[in-house]
Structure formats: C-alpha cells, structure tokens
SEFIZA-3560 file (N, C-alpha, C; in Angstrom, 3 decimals):
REM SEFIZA-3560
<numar><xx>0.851</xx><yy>-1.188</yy><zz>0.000</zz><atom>N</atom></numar>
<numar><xx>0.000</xx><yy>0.000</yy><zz>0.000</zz><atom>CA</atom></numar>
<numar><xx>0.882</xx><yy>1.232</yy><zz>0.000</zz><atom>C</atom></numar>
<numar><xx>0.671</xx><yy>2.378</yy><zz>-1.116</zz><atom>N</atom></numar>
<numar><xx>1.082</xx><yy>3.263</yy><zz>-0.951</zz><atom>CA</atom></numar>
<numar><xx>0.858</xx><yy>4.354</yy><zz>-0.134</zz><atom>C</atom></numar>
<numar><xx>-0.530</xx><yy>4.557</yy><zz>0.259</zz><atom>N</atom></numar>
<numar><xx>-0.853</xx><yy>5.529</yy><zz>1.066</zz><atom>CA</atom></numar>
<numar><xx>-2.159</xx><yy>5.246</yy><zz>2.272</zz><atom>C</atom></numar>
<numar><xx>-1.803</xx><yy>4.072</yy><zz>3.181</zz><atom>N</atom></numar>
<numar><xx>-2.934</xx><yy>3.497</yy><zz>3.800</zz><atom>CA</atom></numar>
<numar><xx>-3.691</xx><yy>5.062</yy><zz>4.730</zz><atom>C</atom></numar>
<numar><xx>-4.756</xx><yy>4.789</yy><zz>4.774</zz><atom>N</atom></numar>
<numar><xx>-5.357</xx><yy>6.111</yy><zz>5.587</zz><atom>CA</atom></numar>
<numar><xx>-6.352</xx><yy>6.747</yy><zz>4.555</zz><atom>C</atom></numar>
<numar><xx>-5.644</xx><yy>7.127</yy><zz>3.485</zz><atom>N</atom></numar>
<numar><xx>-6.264</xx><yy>8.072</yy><zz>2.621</zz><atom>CA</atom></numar>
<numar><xx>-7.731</xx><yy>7.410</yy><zz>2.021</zz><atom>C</atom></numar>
<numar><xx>-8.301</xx><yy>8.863</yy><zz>2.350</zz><atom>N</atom></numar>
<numar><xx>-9.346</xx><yy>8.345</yy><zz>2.083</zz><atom>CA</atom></numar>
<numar><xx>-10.204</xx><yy>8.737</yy><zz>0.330</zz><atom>C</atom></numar>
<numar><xx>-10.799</xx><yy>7.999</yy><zz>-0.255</zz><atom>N</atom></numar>
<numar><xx>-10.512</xx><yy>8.466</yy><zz>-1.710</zz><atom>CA</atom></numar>
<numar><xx>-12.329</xx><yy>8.159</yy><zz>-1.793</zz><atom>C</atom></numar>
<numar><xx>-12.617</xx><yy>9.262</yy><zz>-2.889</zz><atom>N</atom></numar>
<numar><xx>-14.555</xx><yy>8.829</yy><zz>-3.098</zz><atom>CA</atom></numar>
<numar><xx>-14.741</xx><yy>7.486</yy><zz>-3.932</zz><atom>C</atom></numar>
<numar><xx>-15.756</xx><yy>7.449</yy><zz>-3.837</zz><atom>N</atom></numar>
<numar><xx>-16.056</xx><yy>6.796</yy><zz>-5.062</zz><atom>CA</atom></numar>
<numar><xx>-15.272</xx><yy>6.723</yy><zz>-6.933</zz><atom>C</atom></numar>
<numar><xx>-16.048</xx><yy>8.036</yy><zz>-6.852</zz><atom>N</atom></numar>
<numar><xx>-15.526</xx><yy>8.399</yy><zz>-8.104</zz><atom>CA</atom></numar>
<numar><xx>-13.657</xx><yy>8.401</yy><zz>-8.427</zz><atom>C</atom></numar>
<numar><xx>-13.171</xx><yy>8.776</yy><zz>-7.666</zz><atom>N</atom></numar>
<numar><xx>-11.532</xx><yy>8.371</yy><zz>-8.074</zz><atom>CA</atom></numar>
<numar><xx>-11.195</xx><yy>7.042</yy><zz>-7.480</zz><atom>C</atom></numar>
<numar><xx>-11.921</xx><yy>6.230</yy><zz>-7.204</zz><atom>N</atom></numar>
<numar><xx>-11.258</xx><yy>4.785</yy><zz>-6.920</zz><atom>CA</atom></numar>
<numar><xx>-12.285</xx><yy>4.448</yy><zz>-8.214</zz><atom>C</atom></numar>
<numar><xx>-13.079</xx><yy>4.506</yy><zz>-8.829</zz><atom>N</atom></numar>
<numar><xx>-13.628</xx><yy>4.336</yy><zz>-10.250</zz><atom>CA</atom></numar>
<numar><xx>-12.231</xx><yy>5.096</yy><zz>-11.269</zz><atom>C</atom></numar>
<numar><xx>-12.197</xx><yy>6.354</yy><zz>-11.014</zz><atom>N</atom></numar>
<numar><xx>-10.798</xx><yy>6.328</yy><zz>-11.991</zz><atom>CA</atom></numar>
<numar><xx>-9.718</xx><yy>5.669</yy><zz>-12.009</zz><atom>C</atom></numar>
<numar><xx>-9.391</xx><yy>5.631</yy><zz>-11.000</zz><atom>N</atom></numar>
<numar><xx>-7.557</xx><yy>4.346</yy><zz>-10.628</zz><atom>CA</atom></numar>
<numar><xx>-8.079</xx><yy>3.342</yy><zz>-11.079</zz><atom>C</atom></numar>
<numar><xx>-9.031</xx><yy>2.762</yy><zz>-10.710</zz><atom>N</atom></numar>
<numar><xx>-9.260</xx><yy>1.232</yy><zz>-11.102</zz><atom>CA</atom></numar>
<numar><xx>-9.650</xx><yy>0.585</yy><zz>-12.627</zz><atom>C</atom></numar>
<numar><xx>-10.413</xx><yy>1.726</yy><zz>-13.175</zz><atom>N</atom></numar>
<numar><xx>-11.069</xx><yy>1.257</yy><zz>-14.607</zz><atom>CA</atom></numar>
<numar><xx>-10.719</xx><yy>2.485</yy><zz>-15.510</zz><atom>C</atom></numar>
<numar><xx>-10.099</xx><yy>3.382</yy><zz>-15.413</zz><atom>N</atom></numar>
<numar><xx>-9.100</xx><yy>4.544</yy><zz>-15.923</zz><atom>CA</atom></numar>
<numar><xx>-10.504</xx><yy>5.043</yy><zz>-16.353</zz><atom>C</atom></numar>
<numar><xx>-11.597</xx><yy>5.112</yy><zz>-16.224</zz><atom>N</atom></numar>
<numar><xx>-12.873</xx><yy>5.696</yy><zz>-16.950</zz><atom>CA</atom></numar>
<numar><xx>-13.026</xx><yy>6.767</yy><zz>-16.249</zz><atom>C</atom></numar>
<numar><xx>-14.226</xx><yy>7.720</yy><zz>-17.068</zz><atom>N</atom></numar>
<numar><xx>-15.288</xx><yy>8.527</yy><zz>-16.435</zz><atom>CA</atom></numar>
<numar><xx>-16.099</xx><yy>7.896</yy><zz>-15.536</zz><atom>C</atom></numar>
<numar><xx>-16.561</xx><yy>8.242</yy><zz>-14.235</zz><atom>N</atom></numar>
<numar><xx>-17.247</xx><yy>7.806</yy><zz>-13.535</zz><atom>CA</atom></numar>
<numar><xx>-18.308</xx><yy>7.870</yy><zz>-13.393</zz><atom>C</atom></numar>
<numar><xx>-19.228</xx><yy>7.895</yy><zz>-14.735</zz><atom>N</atom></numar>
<numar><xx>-20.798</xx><yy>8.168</yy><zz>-14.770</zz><atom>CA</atom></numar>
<numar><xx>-21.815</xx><yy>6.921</yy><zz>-13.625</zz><atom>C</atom></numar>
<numar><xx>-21.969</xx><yy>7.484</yy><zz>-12.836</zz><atom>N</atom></numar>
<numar><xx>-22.968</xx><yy>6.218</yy><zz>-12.067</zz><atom>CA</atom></numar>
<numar><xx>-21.852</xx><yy>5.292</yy><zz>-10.980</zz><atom>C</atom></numar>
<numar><xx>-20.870</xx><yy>5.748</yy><zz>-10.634</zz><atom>N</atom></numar>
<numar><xx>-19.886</xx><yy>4.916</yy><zz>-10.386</zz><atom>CA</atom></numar>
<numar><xx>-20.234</xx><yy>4.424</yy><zz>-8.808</zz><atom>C</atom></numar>
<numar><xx>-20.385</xx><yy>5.416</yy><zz>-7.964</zz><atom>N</atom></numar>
<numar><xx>-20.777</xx><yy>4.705</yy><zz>-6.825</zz><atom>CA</atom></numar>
<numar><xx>-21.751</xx><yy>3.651</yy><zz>-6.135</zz><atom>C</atom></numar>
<numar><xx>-22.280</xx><yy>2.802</yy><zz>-7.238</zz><atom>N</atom></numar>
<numar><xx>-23.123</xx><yy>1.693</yy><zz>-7.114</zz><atom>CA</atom></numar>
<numar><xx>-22.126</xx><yy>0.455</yy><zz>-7.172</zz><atom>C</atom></numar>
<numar><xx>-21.385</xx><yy>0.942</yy><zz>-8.438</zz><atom>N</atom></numar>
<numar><xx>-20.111</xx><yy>0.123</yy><zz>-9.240</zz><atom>CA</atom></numar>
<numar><xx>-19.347</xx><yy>-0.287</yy><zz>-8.131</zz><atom>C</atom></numar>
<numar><xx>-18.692</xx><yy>0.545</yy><zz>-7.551</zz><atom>N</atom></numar>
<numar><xx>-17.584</xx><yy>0.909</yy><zz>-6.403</zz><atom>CA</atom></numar>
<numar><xx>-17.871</xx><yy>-0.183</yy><zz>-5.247</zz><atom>C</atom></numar>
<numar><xx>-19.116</xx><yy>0.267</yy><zz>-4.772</zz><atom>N</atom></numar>
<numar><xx>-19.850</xx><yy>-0.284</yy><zz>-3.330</zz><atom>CA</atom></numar>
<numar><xx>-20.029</xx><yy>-1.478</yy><zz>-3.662</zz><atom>C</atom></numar>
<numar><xx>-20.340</xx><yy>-2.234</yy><zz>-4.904</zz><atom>N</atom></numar>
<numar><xx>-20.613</xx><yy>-3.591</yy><zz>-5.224</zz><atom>CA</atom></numar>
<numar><xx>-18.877</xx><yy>-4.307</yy><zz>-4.834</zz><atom>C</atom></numar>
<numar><xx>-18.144</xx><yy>-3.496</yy><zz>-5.471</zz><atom>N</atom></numar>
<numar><xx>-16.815</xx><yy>-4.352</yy><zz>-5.516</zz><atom>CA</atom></numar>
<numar><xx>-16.483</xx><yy>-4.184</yy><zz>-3.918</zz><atom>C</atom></numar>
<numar><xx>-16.534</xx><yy>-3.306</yy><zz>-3.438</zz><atom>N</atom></numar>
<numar><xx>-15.979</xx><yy>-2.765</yy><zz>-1.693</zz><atom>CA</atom></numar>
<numar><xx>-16.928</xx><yy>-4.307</yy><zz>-1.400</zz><atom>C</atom></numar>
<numar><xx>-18.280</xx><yy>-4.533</yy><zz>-1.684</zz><atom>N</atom></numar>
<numar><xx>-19.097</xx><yy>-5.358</yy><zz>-0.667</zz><atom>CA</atom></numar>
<numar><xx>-17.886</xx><yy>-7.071</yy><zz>-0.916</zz><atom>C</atom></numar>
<numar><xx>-17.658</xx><yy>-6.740</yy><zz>-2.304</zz><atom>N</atom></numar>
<numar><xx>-17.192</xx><yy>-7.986</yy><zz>-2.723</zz><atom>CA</atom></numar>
<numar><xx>-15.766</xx><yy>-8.382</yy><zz>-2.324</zz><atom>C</atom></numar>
<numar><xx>-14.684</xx><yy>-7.190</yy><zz>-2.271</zz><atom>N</atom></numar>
<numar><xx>-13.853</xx><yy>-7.443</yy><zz>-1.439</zz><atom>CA</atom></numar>
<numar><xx>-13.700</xx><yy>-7.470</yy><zz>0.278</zz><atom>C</atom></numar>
<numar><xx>-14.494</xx><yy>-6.937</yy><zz>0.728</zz><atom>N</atom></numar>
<numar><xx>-14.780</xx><yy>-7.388</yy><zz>2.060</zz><atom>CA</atom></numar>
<numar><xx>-15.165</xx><yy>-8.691</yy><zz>2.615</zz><atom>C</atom></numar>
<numar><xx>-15.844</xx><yy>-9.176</yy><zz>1.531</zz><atom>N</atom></numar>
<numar><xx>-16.177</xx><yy>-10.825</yy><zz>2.030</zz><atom>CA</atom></numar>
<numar><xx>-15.125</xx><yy>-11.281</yy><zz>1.718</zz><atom>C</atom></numar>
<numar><xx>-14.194</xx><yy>-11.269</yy><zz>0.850</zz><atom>N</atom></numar>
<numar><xx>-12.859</xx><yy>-12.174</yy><zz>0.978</zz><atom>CA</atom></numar>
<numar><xx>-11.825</xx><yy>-11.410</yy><zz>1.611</zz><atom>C</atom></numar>
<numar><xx>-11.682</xx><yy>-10.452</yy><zz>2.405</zz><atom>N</atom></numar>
<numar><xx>-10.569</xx><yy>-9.782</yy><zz>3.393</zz><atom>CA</atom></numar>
<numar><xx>-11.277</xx><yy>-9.951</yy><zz>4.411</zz><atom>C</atom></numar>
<numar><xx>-12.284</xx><yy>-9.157</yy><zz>4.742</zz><atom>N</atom></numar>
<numar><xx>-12.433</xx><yy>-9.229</yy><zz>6.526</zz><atom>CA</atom></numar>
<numar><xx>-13.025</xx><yy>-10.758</yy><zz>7.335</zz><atom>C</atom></numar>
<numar><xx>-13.076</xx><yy>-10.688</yy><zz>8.027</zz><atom>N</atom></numar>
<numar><xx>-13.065</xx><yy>-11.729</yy><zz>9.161</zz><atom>CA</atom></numar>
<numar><xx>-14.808</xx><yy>-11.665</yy><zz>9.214</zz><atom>C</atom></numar>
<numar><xx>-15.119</xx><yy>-10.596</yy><zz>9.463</zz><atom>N</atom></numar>
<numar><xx>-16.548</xx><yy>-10.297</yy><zz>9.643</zz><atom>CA</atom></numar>
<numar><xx>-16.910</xx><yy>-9.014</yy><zz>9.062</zz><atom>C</atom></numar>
<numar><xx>-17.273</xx><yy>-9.411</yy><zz>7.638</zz><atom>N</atom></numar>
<numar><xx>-18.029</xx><yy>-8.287</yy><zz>6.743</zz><atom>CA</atom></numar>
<numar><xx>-18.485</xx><yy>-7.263</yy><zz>7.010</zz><atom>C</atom></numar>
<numar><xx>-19.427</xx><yy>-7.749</yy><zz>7.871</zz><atom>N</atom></numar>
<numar><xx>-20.428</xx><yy>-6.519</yy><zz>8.152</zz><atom>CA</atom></numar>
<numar><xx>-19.864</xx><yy>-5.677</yy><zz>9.232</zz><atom>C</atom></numar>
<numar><xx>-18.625</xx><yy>-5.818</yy><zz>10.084</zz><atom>N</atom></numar>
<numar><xx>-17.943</xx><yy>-5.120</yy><zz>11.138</zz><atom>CA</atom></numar>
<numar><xx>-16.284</xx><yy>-5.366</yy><zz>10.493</zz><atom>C</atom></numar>
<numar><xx>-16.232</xx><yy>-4.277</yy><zz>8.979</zz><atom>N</atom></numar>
<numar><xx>-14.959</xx><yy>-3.945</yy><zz>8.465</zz><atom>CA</atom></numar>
<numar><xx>-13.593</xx><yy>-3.869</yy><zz>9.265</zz><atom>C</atom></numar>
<numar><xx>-12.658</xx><yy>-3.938</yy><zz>9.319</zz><atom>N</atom></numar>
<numar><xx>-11.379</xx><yy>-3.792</yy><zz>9.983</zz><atom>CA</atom></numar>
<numar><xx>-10.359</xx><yy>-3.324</yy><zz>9.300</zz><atom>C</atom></numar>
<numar><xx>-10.335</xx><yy>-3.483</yy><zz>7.981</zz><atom>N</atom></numar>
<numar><xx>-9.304</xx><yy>-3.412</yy><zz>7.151</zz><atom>CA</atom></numar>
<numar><xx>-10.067</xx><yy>-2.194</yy><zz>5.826</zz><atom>C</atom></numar>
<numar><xx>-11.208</xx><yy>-2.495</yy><zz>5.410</zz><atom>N</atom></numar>
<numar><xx>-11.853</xx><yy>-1.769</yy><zz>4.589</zz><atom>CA</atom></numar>
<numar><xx>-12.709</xx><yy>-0.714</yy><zz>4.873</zz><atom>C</atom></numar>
<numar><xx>-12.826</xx><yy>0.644</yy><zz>4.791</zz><atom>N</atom></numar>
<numar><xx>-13.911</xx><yy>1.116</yy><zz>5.666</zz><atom>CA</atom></numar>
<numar><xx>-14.465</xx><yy>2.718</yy><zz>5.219</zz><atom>C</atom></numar>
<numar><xx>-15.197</xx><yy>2.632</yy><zz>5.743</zz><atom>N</atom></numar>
<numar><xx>-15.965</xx><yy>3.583</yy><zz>4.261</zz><atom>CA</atom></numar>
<numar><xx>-15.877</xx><yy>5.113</yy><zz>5.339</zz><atom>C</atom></numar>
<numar><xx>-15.814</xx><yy>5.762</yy><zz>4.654</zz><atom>N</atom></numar>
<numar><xx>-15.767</xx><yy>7.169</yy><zz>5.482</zz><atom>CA</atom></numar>
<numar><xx>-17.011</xx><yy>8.141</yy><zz>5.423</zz><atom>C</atom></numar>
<numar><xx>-17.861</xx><yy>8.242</yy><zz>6.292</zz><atom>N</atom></numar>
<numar><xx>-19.528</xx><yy>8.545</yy><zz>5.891</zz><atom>CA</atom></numar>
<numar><xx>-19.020</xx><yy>9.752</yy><zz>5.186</zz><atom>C</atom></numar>
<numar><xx>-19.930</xx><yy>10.418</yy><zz>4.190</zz><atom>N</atom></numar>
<numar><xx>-19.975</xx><yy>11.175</yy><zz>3.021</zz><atom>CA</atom></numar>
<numar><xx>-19.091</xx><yy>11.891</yy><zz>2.509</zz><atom>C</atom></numar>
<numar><xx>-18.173</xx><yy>10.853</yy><zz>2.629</zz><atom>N</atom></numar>
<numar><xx>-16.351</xx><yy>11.245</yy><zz>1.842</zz><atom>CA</atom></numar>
<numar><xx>-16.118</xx><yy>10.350</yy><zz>0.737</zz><atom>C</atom></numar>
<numar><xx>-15.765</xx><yy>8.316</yy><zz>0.932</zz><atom>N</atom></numar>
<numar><xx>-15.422</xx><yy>7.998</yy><zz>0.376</zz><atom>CA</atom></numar>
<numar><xx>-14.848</xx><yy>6.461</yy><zz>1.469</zz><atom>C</atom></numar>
<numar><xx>-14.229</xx><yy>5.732</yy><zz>0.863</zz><atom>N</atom></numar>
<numar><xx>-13.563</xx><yy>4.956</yy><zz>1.446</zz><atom>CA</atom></numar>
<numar><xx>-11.917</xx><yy>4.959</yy><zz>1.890</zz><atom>C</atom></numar>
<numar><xx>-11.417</xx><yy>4.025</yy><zz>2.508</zz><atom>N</atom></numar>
<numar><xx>-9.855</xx><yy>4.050</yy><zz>3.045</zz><atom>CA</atom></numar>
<numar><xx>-9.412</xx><yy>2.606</yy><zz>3.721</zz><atom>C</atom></numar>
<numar><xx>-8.101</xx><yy>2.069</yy><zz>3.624</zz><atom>N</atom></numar>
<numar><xx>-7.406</xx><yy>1.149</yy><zz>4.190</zz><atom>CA</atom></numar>
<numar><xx>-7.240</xx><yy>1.803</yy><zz>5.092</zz><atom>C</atom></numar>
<numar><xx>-7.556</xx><yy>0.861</yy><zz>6.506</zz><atom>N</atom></numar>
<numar><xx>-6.519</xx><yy>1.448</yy><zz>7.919</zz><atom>CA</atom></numar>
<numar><xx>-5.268</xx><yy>1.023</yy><zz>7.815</zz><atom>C</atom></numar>
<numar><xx>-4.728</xx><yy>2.300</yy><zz>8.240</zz><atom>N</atom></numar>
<numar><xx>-3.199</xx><yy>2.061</yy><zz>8.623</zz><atom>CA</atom></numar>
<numar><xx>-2.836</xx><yy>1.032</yy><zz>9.569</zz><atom>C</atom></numar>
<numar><xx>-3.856</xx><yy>0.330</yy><zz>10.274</zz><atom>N</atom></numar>
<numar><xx>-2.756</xx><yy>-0.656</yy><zz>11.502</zz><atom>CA</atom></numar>
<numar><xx>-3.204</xx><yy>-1.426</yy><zz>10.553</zz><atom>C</atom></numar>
<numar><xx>-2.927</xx><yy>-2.232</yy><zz>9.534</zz><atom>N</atom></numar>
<numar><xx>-3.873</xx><yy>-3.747</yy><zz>9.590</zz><atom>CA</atom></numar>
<numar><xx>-2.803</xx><yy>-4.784</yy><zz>9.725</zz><atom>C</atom></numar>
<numar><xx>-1.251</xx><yy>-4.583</yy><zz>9.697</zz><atom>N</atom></numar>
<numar><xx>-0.694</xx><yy>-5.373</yy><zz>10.490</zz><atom>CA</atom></numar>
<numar><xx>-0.481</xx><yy>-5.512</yy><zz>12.197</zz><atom>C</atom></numar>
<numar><xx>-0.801</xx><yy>-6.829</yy><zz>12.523</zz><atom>N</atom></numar>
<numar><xx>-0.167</xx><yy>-7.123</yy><zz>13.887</zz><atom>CA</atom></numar>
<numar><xx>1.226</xx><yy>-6.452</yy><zz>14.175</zz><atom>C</atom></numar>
<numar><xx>0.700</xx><yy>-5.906</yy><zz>15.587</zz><atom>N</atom></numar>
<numar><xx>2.155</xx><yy>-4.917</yy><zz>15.963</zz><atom>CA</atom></numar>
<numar><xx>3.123</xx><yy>-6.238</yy><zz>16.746</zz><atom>C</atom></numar>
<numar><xx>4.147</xx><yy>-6.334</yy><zz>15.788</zz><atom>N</atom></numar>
<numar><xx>5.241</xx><yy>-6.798</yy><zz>16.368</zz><atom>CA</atom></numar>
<numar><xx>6.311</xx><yy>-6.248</yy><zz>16.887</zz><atom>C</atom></numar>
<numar><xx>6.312</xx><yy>-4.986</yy><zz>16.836</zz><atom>N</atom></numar>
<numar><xx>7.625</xx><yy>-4.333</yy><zz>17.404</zz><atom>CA</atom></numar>
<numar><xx>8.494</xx><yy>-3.764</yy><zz>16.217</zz><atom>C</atom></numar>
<numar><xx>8.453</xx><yy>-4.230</yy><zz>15.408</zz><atom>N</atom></numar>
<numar><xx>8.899</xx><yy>-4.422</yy><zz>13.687</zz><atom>CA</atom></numar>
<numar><xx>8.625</xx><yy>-3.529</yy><zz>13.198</zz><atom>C</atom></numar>
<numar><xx>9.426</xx><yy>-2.383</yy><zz>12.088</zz><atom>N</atom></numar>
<numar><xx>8.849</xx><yy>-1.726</yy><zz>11.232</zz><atom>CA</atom></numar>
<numar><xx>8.282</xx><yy>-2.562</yy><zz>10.010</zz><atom>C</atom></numar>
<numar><xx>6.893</xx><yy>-2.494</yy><zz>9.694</zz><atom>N</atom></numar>
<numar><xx>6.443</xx><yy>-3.427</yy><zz>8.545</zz><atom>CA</atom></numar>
<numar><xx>6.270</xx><yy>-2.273</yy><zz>7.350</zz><atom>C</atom></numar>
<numar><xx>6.331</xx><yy>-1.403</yy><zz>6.843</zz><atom>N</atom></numar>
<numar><xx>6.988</xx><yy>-0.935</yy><zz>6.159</zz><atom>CA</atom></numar>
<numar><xx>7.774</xx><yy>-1.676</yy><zz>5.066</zz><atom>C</atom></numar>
//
C-alpha cells in the first residue's frame, strides 16, 4: 500500500481502477468494496481493514498489520 489512511470517493477509486469517467460509479464501487470485504475481513459486516468514510469515500486502515515491534513498512 502506498498511502494506507487516505481516504478516496467513489468516483476516483472508479478512476484508478477502470481509468474511466465515472458516470454512475458509486453503485459500481460499493458492489466491488461489498465484494472485497467478504474475501478480506473476518466479519463483513464489522470492516477492519476496509472502511468507508460517511460522506467522503472509502480508506485502508493504517494498523492492519499485527504490531510486532517491527517496522512493517
């Protein structure tokens, strides 16, 4: 991950991902977020790793590694 935290809308995680215009995109978006959450989190419906930022956009948390003491970096 290049920039865990950041939080990005809809519409520009529709641009990074499918280099398109984002006509209608946040249906698009939320389908794939629902779809990668069932194969990352532990428990879907209570995100840990994926997580939506109310009327901003979504973001990776920065801890989602176990703190070992370690720079994981």
């Amino acid at each position: 991950m290049t920039r865990p935290g950041e939080v990005l809308t809809p519409k520009e995680i529709y641009r990074r991902v499918w280099g398109d215009e984002p006509y209608g995109a946040e249906g698009t978006v939320a389908v794939h977020i629902r779809h990668l959450r069932e194969k990352l989190e532990i428990n879907p419906a209570e995100p840990r790793y994926l997580k939506v930022v109310w009327a901003q956009g979504y973001k990776i948390e920065n801890n989602i590694y176990p703190s070992s003491g370690k720079n994981t970096k």
